[in-house]
C-alpha positions in Angstrom: 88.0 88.5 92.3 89.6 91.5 94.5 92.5 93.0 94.4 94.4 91.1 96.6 93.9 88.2 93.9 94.6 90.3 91.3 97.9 91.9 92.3 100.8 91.3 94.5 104.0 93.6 95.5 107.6 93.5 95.4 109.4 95.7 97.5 111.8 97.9 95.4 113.8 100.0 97.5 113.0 102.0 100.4 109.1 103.9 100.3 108.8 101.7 96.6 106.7 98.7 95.5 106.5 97.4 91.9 103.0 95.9 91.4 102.7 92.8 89.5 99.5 91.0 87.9 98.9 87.7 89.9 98.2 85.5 87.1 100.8 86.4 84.1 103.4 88.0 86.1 103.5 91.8 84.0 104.0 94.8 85.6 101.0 96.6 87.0 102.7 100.2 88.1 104.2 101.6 91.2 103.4 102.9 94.7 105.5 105.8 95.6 105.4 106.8 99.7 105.5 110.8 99.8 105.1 113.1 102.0 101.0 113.0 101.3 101.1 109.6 101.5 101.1 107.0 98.6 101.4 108.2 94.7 99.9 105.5 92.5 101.6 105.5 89.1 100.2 103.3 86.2 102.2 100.9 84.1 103.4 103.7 81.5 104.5 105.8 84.8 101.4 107.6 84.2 100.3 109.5 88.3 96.7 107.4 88.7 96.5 109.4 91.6 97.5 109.9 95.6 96.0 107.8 98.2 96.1 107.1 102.0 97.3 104.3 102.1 98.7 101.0 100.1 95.7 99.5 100.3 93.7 102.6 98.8 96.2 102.5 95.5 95.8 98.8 95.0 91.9 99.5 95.0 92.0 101.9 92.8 94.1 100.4 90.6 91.8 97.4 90.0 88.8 99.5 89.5 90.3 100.5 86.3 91.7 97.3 85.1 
């Protein structure tokens, strides 16, 4: 399984994506856009980290679940 089967994303505004588990629906985190690029925050709005793009965060989101 990759991340793209793991997650999915729901737009939440303007440079904000809620990210959702595939299979039972629960929220996953955020992705922020900033000026550095994209701030990945955790489920407990915990900063995972910064990353280049979406793509990046979703990665390194699923090497920790």
């Amino acid at each position: 399984m990759t991340y793209t089967e793991h997650f999915y994303l729901i737009e939440d505004g303007h440079g904000r994506w809620t990210i959702r588990h595939q299979i039972t629906d629960i929220v996953a985190g955020t992705i922020l856009r900033t000026a550095g690029g994209f701030r990945l925050k955790n489920e407990h709005a915990r900063t995972m980290g910064n990353f280049e793009s979406i793509d990046a965060c979703l990665e390194g989101l699923y090497a920790v679940v």
